[in-house]
Residue frames relative to the residue before (quaternion, step in Angstrom):
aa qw qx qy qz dx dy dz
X 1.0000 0.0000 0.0000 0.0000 0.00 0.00 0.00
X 0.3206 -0.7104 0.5922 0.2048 3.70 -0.81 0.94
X 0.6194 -0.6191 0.4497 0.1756 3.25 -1.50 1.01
X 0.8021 0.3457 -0.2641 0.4092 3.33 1.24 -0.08
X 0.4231 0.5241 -0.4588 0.5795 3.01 1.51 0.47
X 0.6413 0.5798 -0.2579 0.4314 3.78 0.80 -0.91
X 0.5415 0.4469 -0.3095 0.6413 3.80 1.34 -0.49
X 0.6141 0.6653 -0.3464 0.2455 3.37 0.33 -0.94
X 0.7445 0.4121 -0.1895 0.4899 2.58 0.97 -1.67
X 0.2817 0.7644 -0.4566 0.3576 3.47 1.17 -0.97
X 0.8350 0.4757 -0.0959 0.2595 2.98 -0.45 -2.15
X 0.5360 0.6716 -0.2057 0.4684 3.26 1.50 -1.28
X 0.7814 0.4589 -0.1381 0.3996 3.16 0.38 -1.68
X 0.7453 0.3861 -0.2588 0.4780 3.57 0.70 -1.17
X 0.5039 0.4884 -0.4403 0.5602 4.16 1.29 -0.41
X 0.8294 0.4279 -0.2520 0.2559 3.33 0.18 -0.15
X 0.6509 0.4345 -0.3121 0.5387 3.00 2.03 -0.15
X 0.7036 0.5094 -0.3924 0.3026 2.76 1.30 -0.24
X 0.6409 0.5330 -0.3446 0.4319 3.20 1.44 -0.19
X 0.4999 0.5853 -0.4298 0.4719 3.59 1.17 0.23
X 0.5480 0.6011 -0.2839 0.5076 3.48 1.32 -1.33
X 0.8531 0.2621 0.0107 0.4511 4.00 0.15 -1.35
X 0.2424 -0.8083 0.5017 0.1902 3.48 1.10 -0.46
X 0.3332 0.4749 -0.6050 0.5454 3.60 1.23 1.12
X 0.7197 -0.4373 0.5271 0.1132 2.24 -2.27 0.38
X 0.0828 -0.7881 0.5848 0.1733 3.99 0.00 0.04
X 0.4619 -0.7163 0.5068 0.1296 3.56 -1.01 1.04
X 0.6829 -0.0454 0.2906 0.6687 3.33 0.71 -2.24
X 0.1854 -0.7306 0.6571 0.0105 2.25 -1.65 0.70
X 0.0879 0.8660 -0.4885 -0.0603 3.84 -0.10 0.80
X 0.1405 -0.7251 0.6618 0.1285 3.48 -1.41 1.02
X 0.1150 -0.7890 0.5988 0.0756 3.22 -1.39 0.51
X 0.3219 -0.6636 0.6362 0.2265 3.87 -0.28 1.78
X 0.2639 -0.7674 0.5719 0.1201 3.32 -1.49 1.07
X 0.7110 0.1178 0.1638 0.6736 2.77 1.63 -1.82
X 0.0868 -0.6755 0.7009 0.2119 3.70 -1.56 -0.47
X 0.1716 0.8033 -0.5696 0.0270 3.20 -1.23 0.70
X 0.4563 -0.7310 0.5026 0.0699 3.36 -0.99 1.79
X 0.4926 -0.7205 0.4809 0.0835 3.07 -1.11 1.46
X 0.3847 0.8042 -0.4192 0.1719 3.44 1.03 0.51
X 0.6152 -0.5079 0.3858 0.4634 4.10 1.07 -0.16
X 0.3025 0.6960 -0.5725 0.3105 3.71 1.55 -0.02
X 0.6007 -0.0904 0.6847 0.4027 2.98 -2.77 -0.83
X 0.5176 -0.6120 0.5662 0.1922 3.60 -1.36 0.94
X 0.5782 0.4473 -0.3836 0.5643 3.33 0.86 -1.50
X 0.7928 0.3701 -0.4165 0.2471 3.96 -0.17 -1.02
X 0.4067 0.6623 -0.5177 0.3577 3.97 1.64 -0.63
X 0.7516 0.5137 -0.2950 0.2901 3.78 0.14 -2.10
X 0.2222 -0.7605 0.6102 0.0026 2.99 -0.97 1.32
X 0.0575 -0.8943 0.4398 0.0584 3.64 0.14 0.99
């Protein structure tokens, strides 16, 4: 799964609750990928891909 399709959706989801939630209008949304980290049984510190 690509990370920008995965924000996308993000974005999608959270404009939309919030505007169900408040009954404003939402403009922007903004995500920001900090990290990634593979579920694989590593060292955490070694999963985060920065």
């Amino acid at each position: 799964m690509r990370i920008p399709d995965v924000s996308l959706r993000v974005q999608e989801s959270v404009k939309k609750a919030i505007e169900s939630m408040t009954g404003l209008a939402v403009i922007e949304v903004n995500v920001h990928v900090q990290g990634v980290s593979f579920a694989d049984g590593q060292d955490d510190q070694q999963q985060r891909v920065k």
